[in-house]
N, C-alpha and C positions, 0 to 999 in steps of 0.2 A: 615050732611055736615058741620054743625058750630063747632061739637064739632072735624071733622078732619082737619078744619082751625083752631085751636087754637090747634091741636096737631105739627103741622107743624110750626107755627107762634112760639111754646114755645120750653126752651132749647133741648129739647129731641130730638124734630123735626127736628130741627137746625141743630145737631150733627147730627140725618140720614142724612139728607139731602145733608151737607156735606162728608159725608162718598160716598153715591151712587155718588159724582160727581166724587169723587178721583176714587170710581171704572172706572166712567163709564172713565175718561180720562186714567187711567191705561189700560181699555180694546181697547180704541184706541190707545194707545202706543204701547200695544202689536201685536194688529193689524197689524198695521204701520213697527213692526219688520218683523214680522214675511212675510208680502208681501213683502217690503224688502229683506229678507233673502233669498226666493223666485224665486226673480227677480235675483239677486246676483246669485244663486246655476242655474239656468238657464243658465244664460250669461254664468257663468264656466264649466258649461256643453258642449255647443257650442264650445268652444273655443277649449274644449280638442275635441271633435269629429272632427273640421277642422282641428285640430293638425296631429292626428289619419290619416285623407281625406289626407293630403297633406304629412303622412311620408309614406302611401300603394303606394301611385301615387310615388313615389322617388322610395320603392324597388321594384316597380313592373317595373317600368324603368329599375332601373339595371339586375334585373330579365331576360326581355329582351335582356340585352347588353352581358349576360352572355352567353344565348340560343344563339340570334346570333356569338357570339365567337365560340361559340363552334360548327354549322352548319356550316359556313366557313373553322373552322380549321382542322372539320373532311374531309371536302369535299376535300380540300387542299392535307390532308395525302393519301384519298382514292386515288386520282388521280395521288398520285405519285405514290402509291404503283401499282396502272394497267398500269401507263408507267414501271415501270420497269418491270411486271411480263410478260408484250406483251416482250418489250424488250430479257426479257431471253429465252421465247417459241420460237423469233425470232433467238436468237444464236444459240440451240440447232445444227441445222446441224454443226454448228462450234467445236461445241465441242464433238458432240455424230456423228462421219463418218458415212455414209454406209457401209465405213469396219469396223467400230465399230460394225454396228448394224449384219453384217454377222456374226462376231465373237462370239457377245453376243447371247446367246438362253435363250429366258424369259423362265424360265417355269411356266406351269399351277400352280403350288404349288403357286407360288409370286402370280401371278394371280388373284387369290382366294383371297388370304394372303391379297393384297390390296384392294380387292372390299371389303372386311368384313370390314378394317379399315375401311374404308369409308361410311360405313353402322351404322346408332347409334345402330341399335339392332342386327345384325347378326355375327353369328360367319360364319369361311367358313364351306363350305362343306364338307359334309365326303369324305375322298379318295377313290375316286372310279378311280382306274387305278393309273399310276404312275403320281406322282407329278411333275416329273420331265422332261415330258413330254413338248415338245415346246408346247407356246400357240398361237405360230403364231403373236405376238407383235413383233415389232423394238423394241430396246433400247429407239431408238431418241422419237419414243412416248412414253413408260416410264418416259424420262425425261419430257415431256411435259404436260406431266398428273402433275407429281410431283411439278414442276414448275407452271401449274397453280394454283393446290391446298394451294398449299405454299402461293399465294398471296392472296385466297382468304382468307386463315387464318390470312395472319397478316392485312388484311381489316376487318375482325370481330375483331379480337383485338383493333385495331384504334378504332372500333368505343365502344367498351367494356372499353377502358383507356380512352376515351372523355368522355362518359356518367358517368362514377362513378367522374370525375373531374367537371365535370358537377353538377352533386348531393352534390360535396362536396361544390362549390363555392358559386350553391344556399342558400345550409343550412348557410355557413358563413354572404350571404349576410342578410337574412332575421333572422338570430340568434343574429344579431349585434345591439347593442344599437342604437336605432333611432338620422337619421340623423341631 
């Protein structure tokens, strides 16, 4: 014990002894950075994730503003498009007589010919008898038919041009450099 108090007490000792303080306050410096650094890298963590929290909350708003746009303005189109397609089923006698419809003889041939359009998978029937054949339709229903279908098409269309303007306006909002 006496001869490691007089290793400590003479220069040799001295010098370690000094040395392990420099360590030991080097390794509390270090310490001290690196909790620091730490706490630091934490805080900027947070900040970007409320950053992050508060730009979803913005496009998810416009997001909304977009969908409702675009529910309204289809709703809007659709509803003109069934006033006016009632409207024109409503003129037909104006346009298409009774003498109209006596003069005209639908034949089975159209008959067919339209219900297959109409149909996504079927061709028409084979001829069996003449084509040509009344099928016992008015004209004025003909027009009616046509007239309705007419509207229901440009009602799928509306809502086929809102939906891809729709997808387009999303991607711009949410493609767009944060608010």
């Amino acid at each position: 014990m006496i001869a490691l108090l007089g290793f400590i007490t003479g220069p040799v000792g001295r010098w370690i002894g000094a040395a392990l303080a420099v360590l030991a306050l080097l390794a509390g410096v270090h310490h001290h950075g690196v909790t620091q650094g730490r706490d630091r890298e934490k805080a900027a963590q947070a900040a970007r994730l409320e950053r992050a929290r508060k730009d979803v909350v913005k496009r998810e708003a416009k997001a909304e503003t977009i969908s409702s746009a675009a529910h309204t303005g289809l709703d809007r189109e659709k509803a003109r498009i069934q006033t006016r397609t009632v409207t024109l089923i409503r003129e037909v006698p104006t346009y298409v007589s009774p003498a109209a419809d006596r003069l005209c003889v639908v034949p089975v041939g159209f008959v067919r010919l339209h219900d297959a359009a109409a149909s996504p998978s079927e061709l028409p029937a084979a001829a069996g008898g003449s084509l040509d054949a009344p099928a016992g339709i008015d004209l004025s229903a003909v027009a009616s038919v046509v007239a309705e279908n007419y509207g229901t098409a440009y009602s799928w269309r509306a809502e086929a041009l809102t939906w891809r303007q729709w997808y387009r306006d999303q991607k711009a909002a949410w493609d767009a450099a944060p608010p």
